[in-house]
N, C-alpha and C positions, 0 to 999 in steps of 0.2 A: 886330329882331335884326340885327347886323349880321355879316356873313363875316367868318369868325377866321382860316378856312385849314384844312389836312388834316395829320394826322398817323398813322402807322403805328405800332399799339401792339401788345402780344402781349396778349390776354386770358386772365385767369386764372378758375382754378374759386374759387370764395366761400370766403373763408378759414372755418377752424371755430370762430375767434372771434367770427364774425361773427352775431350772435344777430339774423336777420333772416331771418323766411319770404319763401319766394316767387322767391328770389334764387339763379340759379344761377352765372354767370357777372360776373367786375368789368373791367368795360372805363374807368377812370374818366382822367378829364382828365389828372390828375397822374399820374407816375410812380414814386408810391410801391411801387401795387400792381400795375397794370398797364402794366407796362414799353413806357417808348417804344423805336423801333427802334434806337436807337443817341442817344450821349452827343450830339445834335444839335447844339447851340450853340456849340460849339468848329469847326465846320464854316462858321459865319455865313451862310447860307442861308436864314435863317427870315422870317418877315416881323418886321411890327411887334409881332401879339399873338402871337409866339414859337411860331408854325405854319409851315406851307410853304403857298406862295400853288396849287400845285397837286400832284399823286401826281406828277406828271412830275419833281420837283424832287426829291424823295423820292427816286424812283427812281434822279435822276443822283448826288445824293451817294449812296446804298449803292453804284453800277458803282463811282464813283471812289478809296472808300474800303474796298470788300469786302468788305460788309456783308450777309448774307445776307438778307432780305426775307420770307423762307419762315417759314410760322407765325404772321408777322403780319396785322393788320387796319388797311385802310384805312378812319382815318375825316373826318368834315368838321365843322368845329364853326362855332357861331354863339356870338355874344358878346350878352350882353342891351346896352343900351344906356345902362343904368345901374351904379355899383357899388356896394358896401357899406365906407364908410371907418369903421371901427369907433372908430379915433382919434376921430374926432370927431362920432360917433354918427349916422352920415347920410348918405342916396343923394346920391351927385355921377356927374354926367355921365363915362361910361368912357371915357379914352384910350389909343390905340396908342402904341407908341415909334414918332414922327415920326421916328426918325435911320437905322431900316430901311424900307424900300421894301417896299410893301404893294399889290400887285395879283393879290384872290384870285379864279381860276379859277372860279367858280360849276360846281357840279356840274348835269351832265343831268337826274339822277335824287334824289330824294335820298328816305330812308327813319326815320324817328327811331325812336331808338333808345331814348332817354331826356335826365334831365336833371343835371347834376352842378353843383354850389357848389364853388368853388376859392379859395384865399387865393395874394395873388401881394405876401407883405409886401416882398420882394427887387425886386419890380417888374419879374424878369427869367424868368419862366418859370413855368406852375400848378402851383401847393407842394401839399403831401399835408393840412396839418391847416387846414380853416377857423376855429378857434377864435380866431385873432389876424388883426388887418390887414385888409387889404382884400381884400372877396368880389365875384367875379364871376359872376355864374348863366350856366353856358354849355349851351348845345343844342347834340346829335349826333346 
């Protein structure tokens, strides 16, 4: 696995559509359901796999932009090292954006949480529906 970076998401309770035992809470990569803390990208602070290379980074964009923090959850993600291009039916080796600067913090502690599949067709942030494009298996 390789370090992706952390981001602050707001976890929500399991939608009622959601026809899945067992499952109380959806903390997932993309922000469909579980809202990151702010429209982050517009800020360009992120790394390359469109994380923050630590909470401290997090933290200075919401002082500088007044961003409330509260209710969210810091998480830390890992990237598999392979991805899924569906275009052309086959694992290719995953790359960052080389054109942002990527030096993620390693956490002290780290506790997993689970596992989430992401489609990033845009190339620029994990989209909500895996069914098209390329997937990336990320760990939290």
């Amino acid at each position: 696995m390789v370090p992706g970076g952390y981001m602050a998401k707001r976890v929500v309770s399991k939608p009622d559509w959601l026809k899945a035992s067992g499952i109380e809470d959806i903390y997932s990569v993309s922000g469909c359901l579980s809202k990151d803390f702010a429209d982050y990208i517009t800020f360009w602070k992120h790394n390359g796999h469109w994380f923050f290379d630590s909470p401290e980074v997090i933290e200075h964009v919401a002082r500088e932009h007044s961003i409330d923090l509260a209710g969210s959850t810091m998480f830390y993600y890992e990237v598999h090292e392979q991805e899924f291009d569906d275009a052309i039916g086959q694992w290719c080796p995953y790359e960052r954006k080389e054109v942002f600067t990527t030096n993620v913090r390693l956490p002290d502690q780290t506790n997993l949480a689970g596992f989430d599949i992401v489609s990033s067709a845009s190339r620029n942030s994990p989209e909500c529906s895996p069914r098209h494009a390329t997937l990336s298996p990320m760990r939290f």
